[in-house]
C-alpha positions in Angstrom: 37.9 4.3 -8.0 39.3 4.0 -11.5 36.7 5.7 -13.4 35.4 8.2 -10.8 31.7 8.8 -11.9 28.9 8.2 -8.8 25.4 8.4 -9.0 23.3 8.5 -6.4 19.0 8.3 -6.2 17.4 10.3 -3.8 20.2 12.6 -3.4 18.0 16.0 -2.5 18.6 15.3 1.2 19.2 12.5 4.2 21.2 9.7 3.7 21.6 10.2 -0.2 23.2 13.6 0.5 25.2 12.2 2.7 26.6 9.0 0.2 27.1 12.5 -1.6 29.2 13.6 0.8 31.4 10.6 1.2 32.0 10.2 -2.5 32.4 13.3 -3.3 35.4 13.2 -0.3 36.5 10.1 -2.0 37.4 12.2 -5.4 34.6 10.9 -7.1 32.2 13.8 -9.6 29.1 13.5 -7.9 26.1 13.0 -10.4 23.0 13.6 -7.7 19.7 12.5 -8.6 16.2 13.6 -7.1 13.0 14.8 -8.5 12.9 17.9 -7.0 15.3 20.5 -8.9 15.2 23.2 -6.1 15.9 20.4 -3.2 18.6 19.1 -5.5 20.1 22.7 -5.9 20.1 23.3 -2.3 21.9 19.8 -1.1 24.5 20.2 -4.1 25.4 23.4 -2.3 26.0 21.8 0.7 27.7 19.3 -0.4 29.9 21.2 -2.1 30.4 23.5 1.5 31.4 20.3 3.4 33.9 19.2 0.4 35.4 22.4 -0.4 36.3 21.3 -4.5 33.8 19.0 -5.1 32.8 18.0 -8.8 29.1 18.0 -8.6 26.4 17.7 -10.8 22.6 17.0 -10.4 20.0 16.0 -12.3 16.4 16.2 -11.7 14.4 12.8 -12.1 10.9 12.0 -11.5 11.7 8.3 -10.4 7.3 7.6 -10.4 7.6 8.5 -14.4 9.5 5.5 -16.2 10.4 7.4 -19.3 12.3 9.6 -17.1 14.1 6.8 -15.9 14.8 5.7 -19.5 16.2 9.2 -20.7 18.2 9.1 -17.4 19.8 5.6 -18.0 20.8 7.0 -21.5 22.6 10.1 -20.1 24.8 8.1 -17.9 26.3 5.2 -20.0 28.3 6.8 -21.8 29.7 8.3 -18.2 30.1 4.7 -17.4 29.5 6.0 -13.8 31.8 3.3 -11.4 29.3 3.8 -8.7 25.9 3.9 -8.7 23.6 4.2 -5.3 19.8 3.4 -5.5 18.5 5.1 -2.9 15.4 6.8 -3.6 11.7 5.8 -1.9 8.5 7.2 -1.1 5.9 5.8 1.0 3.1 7.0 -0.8 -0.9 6.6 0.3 -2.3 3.3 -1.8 -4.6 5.8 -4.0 -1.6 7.7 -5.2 -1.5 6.3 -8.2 1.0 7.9 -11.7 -0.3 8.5 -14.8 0.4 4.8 -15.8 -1.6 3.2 -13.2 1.3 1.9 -10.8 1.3 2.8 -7.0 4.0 5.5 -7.2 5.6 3.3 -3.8 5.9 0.6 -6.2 6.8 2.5 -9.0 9.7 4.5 -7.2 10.7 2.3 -4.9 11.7 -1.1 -7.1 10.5 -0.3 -10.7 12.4 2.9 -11.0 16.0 0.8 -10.0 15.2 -2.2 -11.9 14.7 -0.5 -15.1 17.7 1.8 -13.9 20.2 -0.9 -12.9 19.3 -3.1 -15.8 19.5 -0.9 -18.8 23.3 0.4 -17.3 24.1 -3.1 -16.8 23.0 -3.7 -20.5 26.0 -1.8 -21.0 29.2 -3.5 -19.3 32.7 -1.7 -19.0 35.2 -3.4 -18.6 36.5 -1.5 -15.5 35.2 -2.6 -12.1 31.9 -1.0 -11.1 29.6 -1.1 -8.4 25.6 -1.3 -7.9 24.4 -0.2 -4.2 21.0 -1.0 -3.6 19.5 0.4 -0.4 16.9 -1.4 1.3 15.7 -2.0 4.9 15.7 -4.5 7.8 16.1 -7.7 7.4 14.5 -8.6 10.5 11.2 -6.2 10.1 10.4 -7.4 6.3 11.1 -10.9 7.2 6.8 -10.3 8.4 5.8 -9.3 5.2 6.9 -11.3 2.1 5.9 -9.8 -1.0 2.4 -10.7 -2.8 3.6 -11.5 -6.0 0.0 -12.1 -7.4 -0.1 -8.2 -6.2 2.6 -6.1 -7.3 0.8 -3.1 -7.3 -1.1 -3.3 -4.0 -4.5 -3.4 -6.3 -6.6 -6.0 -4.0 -4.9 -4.3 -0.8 -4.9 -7.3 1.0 -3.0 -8.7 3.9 -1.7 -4.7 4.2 -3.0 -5.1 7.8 -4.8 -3.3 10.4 -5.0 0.0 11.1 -5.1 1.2 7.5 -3.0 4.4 8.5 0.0 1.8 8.4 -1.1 -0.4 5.5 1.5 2.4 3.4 4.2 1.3 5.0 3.3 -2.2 4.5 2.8 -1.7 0.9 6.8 0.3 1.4 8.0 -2.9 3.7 7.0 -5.2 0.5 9.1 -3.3 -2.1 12.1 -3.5 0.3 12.0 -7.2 0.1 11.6 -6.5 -3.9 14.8 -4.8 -3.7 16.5 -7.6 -2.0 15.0 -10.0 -4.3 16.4 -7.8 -7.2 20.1 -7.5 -6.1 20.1 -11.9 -6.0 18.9 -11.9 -9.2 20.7 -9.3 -10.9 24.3 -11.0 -9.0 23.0 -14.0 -10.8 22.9 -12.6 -14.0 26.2 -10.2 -14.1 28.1 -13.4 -12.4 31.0 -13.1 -14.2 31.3 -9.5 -15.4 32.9 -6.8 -13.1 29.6 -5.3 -12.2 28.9 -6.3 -8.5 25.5 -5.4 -6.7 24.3 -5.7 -3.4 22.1 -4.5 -0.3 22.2 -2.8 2.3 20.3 -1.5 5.6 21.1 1.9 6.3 19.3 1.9 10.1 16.0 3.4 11.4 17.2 7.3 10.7 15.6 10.2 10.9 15.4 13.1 8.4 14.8 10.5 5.5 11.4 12.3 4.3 9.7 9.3 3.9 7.3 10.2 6.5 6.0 13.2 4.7 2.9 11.6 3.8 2.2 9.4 7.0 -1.7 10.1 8.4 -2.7 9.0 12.0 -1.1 6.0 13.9 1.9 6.0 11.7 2.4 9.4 11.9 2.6 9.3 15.2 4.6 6.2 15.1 6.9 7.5 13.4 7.3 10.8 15.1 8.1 9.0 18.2 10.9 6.7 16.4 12.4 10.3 15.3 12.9 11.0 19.2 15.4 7.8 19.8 17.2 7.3 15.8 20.3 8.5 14.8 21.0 11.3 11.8 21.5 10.4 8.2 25.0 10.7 8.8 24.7 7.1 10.3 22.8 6.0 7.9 25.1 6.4 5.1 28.1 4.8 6.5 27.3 1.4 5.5 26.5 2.1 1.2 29.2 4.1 1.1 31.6 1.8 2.5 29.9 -1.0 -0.3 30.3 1.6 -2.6 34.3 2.7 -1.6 35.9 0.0 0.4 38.6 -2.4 -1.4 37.6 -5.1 1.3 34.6 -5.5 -0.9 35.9 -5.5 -4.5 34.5 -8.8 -6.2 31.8 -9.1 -3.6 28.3 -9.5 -4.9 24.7 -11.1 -4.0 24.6 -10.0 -0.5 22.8 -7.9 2.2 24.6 -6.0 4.5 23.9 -4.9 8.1 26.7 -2.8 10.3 29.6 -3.6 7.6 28.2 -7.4 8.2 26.7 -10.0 5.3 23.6 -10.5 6.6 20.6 -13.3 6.2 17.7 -12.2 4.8 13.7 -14.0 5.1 13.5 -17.2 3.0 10.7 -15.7 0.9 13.3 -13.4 -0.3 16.1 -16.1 -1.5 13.6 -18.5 -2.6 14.8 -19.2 -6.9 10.8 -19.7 -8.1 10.1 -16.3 -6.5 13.2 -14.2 -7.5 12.0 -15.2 -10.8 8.5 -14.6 -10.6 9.3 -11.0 -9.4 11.8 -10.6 -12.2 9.4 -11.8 -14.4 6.5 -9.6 -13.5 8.7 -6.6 -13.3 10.2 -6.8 -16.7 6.6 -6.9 -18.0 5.5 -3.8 -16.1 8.9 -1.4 -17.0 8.5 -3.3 -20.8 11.7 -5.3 -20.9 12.7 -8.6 -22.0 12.7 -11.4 -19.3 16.0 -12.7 -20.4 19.6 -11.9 -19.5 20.8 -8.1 -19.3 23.8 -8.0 -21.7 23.4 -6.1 -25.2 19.7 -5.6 -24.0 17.6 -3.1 -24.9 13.7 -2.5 -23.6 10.6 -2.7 -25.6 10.6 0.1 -28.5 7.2 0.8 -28.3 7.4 0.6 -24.3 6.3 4.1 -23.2 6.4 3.8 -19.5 
C-alpha cells in the first residue's frame, strides 16, 4: 500500500470492523465510516485493542442523506485514500422513506456508493488504488433482477409474498445494483489505476441488518444466525481485494471464496448497466457521462 489511507462504510461494527481490523494490521490509517458516532467510537476502540498502534480515525456519515455523502467525498480526496471499502446497508421497511423521498434501502445501500465512488474517482491519482464493493450472493439474487422501471420500490411489485420478506427483496435488488455498478464503473476507469470490484462476504451473523426484520423474516433470519459464521469470516474475502498483490490490475469482477465468480445475466447485460447508471445519476444529480474531472449538479441538494 503505497499511499496507506483506507476507508471503510459501515465500519461501526460486523464485517466493516473487521476490514478495519485487517487494514489497520496491514499499516494502513484507518478512516471508519458509520452513521452512528457512539457505535463508531466504540469499534475504533476495539480496533485499536486488537492492533495495539493503530492509526484510526472515524467519521460519522449518514449514508440515507446524500449531502452527507457529498461533504464526505470532499474530505477524502485530498487523502487520496488507496483503499476504499463500500460496505454499508440497511434493510429498511418499504415506508421508511428520507427526507428526499428515496427508500433509505435504496438510498444507503447503492445511491450512497455511487455518488461516493464516482465523485473520488472524479479525482484520479496517479498511484494504484482500489474500490471494494461489497455485495451478496450471486446465486440468491440471480431470483430477483432489479426493476429498473422501479428504483425506488414505489409500485412494490413483484417484492413477493409474505410481505414481512418483501424488505429483503427490495435489499436483494440493490445487491444486484451494486454489481451492476462495479461493471460499469471498471468500464469507465479502464485504463486509469483505479480498479473496482465485488465481493460476497457469506451469510454472517452480527451484520445488524436484521435490526428491523418483522415476522417470517425475523424469524428466518434468527434461525440462519444459529448455523453462519462470525464477521471475522466475512471479511476475509474484501480485505484480501483490498491487500493482496495477486490482485493488483484486476478489475470488473465478483468474487466468491478468493474465486472470480459469474453473476445472473440480468446483471451483465450492457442496455441494463446503463439504464441503472443512467437512472442513478439522475437521482444523486450527476452527469450521465464519464467520471474524470467530473463534478455533480451545483444546484443538486441531495
Amino acid at each position: 500500500m503505497s499511499n496507506p489511507v483506507a476507508v471503510i462504510t459501515g465500519a461501526s461494527g460486523g464485517i466493516g470492523e473487521q476490514i478495519a481490523v485487517g487494514l489497520a494490521d496491514a499499516g494502513a490509517t484507518v478512516i471508519m465510516v458509520a452513521r452512528s458516532l457512539e457505535r463508531l467510537s466504540w469499534a475504533s476502540e476495539r480496533v485499536a485493542h486488537s492492533v495495539p498502534g493503530a492509526s484510526i480515525e472515524i467519521d460519522p456519515v449518514d449514508f440515507a442523506d446524500l449531502a452527507e455523502v457529498r461533504a464526505l467525498a470532499q474530505r477524502l480526496i485530498p487523502r487520496q485514500p488507496s483503499v476504499v471499502v463500500s460496505n454499508a446497508a440497511v434493510i429498511a421497511p418499504l415506508d421508511d422513506r428520507t427526507p428526499a423521498g428515496l427508500h433509505r434501502t435504496l438510498a444507503v445501500n447503492h445511491l450512497a456508493p455511487y455518488l461516493l465512488l464516482r465523485l473520488l474517482a472524479a479525482n484520479l491519482p496517479a498511484a494504484a488504488r482500489r474500490f471494494i464493493v461489497v455485495g451478496a450472493s450471486p446465486r440468491a439474487l440471480a431470483r430477483v433482477p432489479v426493476d429498473l422501471d422501479d428504483l425506488n420500490t414505489e409500485t412494490r411489485r413483484g417484492l413477493g409474498w409474505p410481505p414481512s420478506f418483501r424488505p429483503f427483496v427490495a435489499y436483494a435488488r440493490t445487491k444486484n445494483m451494486n454489481t451492476m455498478f462495479v461493471y460499469a464503473m471498471a468500464q469507465r476507469l479502464a485504463g486509469t489505476a483505479t480498479t473496482i470490484n465485488g465481493a460476497h462476504p457469506g451469510i454472517i451473523k452480527g451484520t445488524g441488518l436484521g435490526r428491523h426484520d418483522r415476522g417470517a423474516l425475523k424469524l428466518f433470519g434468527s434461525t440462519l444466525n444459529l448455523f453462519t459464521p462470525a464477521s471475522e469470516a466475512g471479511a476475509q474475502t474484501p480485505l484480501w481485494l483490498a491487500t493482496d498483490p495477486a490482485v493488483e490490475g484486476v478489475t470488473g469482477s465478483f468474487f466468491v471464496d478468493r474465486t472470480a465468480t459469474s453473476t445472473a445475466s440480468h446483471t451483465t447485460d450492457p442496455v441494463r448497466i446503463e439504464a441503472l447508471w443512467r437512472e442513478s445519476a439522475r437521482l444523486v444529480g450527476m452527469p450521465v457521462g464519464g467520471d474524470r474531472d467530473e463534478a455533480p449538479d451545483a444546484d443538486h441538494q441531495g
